[in-house]
C-alpha distance (Angstrom), angle and dihedral (degrees) to the residues before:
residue distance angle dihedral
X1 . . .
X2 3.35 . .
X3 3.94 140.0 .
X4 4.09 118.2 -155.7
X5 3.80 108.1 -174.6
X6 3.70 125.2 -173.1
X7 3.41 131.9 -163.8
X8 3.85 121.2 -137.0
X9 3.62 98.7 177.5
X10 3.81 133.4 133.3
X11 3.55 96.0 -134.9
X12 3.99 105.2 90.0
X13 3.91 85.6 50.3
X14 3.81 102.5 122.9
X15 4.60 92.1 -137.0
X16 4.12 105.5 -136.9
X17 3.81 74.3 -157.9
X18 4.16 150.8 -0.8
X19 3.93 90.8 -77.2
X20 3.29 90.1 90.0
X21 3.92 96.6 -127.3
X22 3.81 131.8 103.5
X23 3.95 126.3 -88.9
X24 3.85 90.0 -83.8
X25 3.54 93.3 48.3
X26 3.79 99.6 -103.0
X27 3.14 124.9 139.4
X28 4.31 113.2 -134.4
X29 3.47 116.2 -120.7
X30 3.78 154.2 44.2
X31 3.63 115.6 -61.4
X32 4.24 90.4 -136.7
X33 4.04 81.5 70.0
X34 3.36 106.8 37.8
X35 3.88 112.6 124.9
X36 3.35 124.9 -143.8
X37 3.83 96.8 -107.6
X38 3.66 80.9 74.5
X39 3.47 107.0 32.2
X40 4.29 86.4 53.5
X41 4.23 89.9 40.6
X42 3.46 99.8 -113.0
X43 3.37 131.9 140.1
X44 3.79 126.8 -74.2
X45 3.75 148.5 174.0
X46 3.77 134.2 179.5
X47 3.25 104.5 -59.6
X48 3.83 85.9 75.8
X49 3.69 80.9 81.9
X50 3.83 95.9 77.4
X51 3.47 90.1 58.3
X52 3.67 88.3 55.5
X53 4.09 84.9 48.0
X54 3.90 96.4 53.8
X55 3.72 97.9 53.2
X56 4.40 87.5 48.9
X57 4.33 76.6 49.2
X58 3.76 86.3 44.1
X59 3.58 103.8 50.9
X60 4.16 92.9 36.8
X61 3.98 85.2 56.0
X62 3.76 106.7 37.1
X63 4.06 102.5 29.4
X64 4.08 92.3 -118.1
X65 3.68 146.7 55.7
X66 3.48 123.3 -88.6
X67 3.12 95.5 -121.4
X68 3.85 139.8 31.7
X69 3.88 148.4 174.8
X70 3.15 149.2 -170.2
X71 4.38 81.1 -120.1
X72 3.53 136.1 -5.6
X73 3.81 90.2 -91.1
X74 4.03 89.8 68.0
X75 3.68 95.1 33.4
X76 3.85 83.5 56.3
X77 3.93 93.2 49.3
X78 4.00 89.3 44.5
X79 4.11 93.7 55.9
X80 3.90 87.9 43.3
X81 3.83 98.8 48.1
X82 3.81 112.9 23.5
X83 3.69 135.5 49.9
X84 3.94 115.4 -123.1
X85 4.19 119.0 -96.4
X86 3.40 116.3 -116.9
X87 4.05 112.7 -151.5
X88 3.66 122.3 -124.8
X89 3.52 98.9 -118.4
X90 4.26 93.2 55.1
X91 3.84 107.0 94.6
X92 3.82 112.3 -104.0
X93 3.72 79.4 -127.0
X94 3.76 95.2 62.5
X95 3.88 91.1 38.5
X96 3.89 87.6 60.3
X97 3.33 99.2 43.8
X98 3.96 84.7 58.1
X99 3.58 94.0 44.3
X100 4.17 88.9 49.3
X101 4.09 89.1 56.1
């Protein structure tokens, strides 16, 4: 068996300037991994990336995204003002190890 990962992150965008998006103004990634530095227009580096890691840890352990909306808009609201649920049933062991990335 084998395990494909891909990375959605925004760190291997080459910036054209400090906005933190690509040449045309996009920004790189998929908008179920966005963090909220991005999504508010702050500032970002790398490390954004492990963000992007703990939901693909999140989903693979629970089932489901973190976080979910009707539309991006409230998806985007969700991942900047609450903190993901963890089910019941997921092993507080798992559920830190999530919350840790």
């Amino acid at each position: 068996m084998y395990l494909f990962a891909s990375s959605c992150g925004s760190s291997g965008c080459h910036h054209a300037d400090e906005t933190n998006t690509t040449a045309t103004g996009h920004v790189c990634s998929c908008y179920v991994v966005l963090c909220s530095q991005i999504i508010d227009g702050a500032s970002y580096n790398s490390s954004i990336d492990w963000f992007s890691f703990g939901v693909v840890l999140y989903e693979m352990i629970v089932g489901r995204l973190p976080f979910d909306g009707f539309d991006e808009q409230e998806m985007f609201q969700r991942i900047c003002l609450e903190e993901p649920k963890y089910p019941k049933i997921i092993q507080p062991d798992a559920a830190n190890c999530i919350r840790l990335v």
